[in-house]
C-alpha positions as CSV (number, residue, x, y, z in Angstrom):
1,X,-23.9,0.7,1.7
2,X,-21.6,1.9,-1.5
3,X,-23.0,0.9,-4.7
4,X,-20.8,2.4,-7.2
5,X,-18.1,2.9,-5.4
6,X,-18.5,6.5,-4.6
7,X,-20.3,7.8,-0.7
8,X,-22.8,9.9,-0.9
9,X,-23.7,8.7,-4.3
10,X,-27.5,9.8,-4.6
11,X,-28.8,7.2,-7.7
12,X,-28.1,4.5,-5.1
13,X,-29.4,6.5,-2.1
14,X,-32.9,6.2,-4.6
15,X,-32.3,2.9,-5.3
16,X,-31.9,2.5,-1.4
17,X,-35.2,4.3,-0.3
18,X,-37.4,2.3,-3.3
19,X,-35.9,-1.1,-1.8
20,X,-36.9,-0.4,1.7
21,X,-40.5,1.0,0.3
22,X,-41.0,-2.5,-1.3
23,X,-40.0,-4.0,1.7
24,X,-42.2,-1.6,4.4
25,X,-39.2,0.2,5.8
26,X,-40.5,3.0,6.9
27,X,-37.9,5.5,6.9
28,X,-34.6,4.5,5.5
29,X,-32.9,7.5,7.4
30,X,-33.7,6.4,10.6
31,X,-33.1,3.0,9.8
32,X,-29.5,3.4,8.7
33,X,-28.5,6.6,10.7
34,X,-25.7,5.7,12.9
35,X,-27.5,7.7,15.7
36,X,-30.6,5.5,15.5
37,X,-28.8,2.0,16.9
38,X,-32.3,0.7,18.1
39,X,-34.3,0.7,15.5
40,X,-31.0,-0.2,13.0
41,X,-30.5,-3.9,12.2
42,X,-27.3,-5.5,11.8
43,X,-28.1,-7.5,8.8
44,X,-30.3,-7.0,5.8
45,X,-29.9,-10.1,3.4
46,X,-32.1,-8.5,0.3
47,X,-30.3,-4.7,0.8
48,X,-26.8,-6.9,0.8
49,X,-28.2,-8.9,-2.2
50,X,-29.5,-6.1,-4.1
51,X,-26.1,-4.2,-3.4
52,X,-24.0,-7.2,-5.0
53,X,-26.4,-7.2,-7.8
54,X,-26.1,-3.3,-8.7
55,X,-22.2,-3.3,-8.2
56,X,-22.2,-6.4,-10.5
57,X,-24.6,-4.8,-13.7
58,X,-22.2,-1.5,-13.7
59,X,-20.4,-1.0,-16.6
60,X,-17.4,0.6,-14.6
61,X,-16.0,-1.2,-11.6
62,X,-18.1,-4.3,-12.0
63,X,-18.1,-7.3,-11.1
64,X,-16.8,-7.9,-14.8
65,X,-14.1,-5.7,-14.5
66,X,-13.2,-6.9,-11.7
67,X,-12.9,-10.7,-12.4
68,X,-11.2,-9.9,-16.3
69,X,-8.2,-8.0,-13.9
70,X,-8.2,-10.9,-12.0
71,X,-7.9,-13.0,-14.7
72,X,-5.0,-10.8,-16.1
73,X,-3.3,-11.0,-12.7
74,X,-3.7,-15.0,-12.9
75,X,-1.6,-14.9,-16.2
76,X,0.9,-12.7,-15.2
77,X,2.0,-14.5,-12.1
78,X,1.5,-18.3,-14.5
79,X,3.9,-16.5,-16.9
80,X,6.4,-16.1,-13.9
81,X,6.0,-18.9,-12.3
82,X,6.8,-20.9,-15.7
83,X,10.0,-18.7,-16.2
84,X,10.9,-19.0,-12.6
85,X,11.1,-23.2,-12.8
86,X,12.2,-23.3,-16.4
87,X,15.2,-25.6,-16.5
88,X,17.1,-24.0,-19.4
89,X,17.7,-21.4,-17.4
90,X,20.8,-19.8,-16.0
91,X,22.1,-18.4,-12.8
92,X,21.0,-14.4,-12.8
93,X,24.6,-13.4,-12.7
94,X,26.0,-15.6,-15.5
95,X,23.4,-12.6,-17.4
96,X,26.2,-10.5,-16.6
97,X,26.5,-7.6,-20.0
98,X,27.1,-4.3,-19.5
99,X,27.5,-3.5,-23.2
100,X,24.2,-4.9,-23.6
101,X,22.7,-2.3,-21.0
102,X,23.8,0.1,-22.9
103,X,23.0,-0.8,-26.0
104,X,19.7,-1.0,-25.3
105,X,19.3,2.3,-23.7
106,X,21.0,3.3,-27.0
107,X,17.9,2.6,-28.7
108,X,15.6,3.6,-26.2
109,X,17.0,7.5,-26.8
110,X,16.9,7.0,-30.6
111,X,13.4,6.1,-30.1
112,X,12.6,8.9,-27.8
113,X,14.4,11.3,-29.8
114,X,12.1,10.2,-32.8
115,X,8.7,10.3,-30.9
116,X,9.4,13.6,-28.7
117,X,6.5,15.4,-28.4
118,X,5.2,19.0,-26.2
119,X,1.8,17.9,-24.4
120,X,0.4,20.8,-21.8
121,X,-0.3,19.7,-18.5
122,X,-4.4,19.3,-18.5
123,X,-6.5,22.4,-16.5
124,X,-6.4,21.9,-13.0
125,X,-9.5,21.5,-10.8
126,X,-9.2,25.5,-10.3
127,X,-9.5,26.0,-13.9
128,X,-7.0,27.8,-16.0
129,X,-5.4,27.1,-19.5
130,X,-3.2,24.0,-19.6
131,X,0.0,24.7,-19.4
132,X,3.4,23.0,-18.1
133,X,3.3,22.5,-14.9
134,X,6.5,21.2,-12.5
135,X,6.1,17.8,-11.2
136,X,2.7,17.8,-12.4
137,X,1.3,14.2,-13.0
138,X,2.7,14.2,-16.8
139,X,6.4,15.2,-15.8
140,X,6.3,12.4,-13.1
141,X,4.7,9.7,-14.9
142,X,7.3,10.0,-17.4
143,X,10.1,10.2,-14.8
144,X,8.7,7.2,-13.4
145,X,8.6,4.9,-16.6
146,X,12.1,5.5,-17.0
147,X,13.4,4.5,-13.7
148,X,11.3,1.3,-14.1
149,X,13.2,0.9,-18.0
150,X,16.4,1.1,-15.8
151,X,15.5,-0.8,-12.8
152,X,14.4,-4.1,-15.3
153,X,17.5,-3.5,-17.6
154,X,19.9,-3.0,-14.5
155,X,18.4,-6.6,-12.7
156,X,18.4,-8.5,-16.4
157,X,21.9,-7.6,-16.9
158,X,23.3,-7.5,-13.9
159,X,25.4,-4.3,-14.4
160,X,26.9,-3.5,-10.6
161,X,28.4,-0.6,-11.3
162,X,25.8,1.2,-11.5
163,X,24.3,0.3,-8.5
164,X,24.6,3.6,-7.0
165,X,22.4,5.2,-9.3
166,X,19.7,3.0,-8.9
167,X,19.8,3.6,-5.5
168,X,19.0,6.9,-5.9
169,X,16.2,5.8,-8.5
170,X,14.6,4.2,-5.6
171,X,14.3,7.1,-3.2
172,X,13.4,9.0,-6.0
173,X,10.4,6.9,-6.6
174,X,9.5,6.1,-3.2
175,X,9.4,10.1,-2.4
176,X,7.3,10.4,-5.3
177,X,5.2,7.8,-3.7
178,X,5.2,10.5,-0.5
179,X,5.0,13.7,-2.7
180,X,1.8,12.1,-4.6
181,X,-0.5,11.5,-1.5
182,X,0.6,15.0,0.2
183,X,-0.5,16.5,-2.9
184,X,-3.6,14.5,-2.3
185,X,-4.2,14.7,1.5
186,X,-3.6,18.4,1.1
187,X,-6.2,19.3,-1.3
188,X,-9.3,17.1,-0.2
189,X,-9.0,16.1,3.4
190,X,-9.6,12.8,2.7
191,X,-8.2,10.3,5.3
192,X,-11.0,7.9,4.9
193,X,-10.4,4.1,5.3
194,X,-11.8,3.7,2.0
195,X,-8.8,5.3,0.7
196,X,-6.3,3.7,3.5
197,X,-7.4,0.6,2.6
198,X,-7.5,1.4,-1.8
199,X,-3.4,2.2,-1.2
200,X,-2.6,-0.5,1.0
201,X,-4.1,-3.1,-1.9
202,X,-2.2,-0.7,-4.9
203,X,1.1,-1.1,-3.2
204,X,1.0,-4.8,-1.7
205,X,-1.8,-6.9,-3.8
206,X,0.7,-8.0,-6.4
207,X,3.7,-8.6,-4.6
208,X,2.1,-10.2,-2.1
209,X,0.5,-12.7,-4.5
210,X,4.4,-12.8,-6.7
211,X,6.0,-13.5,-3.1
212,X,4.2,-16.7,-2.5
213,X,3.9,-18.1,-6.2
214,X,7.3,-17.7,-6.8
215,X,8.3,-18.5,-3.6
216,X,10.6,-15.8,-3.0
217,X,11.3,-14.4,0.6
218,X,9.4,-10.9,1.1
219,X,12.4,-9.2,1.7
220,X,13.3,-9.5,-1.5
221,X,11.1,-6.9,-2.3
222,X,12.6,-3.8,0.0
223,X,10.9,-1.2,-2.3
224,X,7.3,-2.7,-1.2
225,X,7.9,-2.0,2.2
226,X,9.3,1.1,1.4
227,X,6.7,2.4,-0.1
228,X,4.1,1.4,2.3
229,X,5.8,2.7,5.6
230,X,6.1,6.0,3.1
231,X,2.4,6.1,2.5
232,X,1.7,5.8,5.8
233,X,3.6,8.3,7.3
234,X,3.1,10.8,4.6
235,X,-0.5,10.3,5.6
236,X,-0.5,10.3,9.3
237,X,1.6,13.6,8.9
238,X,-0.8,14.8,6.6
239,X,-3.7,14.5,9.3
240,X,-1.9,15.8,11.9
241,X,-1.5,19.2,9.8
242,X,-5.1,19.0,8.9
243,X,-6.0,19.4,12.4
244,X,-4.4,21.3,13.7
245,X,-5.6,23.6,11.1
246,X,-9.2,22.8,11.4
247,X,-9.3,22.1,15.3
248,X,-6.6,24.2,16.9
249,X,-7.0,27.4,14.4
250,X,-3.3,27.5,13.3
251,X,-2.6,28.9,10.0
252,X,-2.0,26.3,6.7
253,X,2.2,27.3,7.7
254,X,2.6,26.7,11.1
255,X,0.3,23.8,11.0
256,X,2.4,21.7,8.2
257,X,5.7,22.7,9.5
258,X,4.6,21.4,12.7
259,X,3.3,18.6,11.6
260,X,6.6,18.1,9.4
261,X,8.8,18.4,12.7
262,X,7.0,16.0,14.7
263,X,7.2,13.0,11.7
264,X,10.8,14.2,11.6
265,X,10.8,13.5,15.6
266,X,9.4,10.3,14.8
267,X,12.2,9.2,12.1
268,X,14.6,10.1,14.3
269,X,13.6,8.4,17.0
270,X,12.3,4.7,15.2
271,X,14.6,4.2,12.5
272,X,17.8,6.8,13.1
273,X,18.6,5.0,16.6
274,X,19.2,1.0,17.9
């Protein structure tokens, strides 16, 4: 059972053993070890309860927290809905104003000019002084927030010309979506369902949830899909270089490169031919 959202965590492996003392469990370890599948019971209404209860009263994660983001997502997709049926409106290409486009890019430089700042990347897990680091999380954040400026601006005015580059804004974002988790994957080992399952939900809740409100055909949303078939295969890539490493002995190189090649193998094979 996961409390606070954390395995391992060893408050709620107390909180665990105390529970089954007041309830003349004799040895919790035996009782949920997955060796132990005779004495283990498949369903434990108070545990479940008292589970509920303690994710509920944290102050981080809670069951608060959870229902106030819920409630935000609720808005969000009310406020779209209403803009989606409002009858004033006009055909998304009659929008059509490049100068417009500009002009508020315009502004947006003035305004970046005027707040520029120098922030060092924070210390790494390693240690170390912060420094700048290249693609670190600050340098791709920031690239990241203004594709999104240009992506709203470009679909709001409908400026065609520069479809192009948008385009490449795309890949750009959905390899950073690839280059984020490898940096991940590659540094803790963790291919856990736990975080399968927490990257699925990031990438497909909400448009999921704006598909069917708005009543717009998924498809419309290429860069959803994009995203999670890149997730995916960054990760399944990622484990195949992890063990070969760990199982087969190779070194950290040949391991990735393999593993690199055969996803390549893969591309080629699924989506490079009909």
């Amino acid at each position: 059972i996961i409390r606070c959202g954390r395995l391992h965590c060893f408050t709620c492996y107390d909180e665990m053993r105390t529970t089954a003392a007041n309830n003349n469990i004799e040895d919790i370890d035996a009782e949920y070890s997955p060796k132990n599948t005779a004495k283990r019971r498949p369903f434990r209404p108070l545990i479940m309860v008292s589970a509920v209860k303690a994710w509920a009263s944290q102050e981080k994660n809670g069951l608060k927290d959870f229902t106030l983001a819920q409630c935000k997502v609720a808005l969000v997709l009310a406020v779209a809905h209403f803009g989606n049926k409002f009858e004033p409106s006009y055909p998304r290409n009659d929008n059509h104003a490049p100068e417009m486009f500009w002009l508020v890019n315009f502004f947006l430089a003035i305004g970046t000019i005027a707040t520029w700042t120098w922030k060092a990347s924070s210390a790494g897990r390693s240690g170390g002084s912060p420094r700048v680091i290249i693609l670190g999380r600050e340098q791709t954040e920031e690239w990241k927030g203004w594709m999104q400026w240009a992506f709203i601006f470009y679909h709001y005015y409908r400026v065609f010309y520069v479809y192009n580059e948008i385009r490449v804004f795309v890949s750009a974002y959905v390899w950073m979506t690839g280059f984020g988790n490898f940096l991940y994957f590659d540094k803790k080992g963790d291919f856990s369902i736990e975080r399968f399952v927490s990257m699925i939900l990031r990438i497909n809740y909400f448009p999921l949830l704006l598909s069917f409100f708005l009543t717009v055909p998924l498809e419309l949303y290429y860069v959803v899909p994009l995203h999670t078939s890149g997730f995916v295969m960054t990760m399944i890539t990622c484990y195949i270089g992890y063990q070969l490493e760990q199982k087969l002995g190779m070194s950290y190189w040949k391991s990735r490169t393999f593993a690199v090649g055969l996803s390549l193998v893969a591309h080629i094979l699924f989506y490079e031919t009909s």
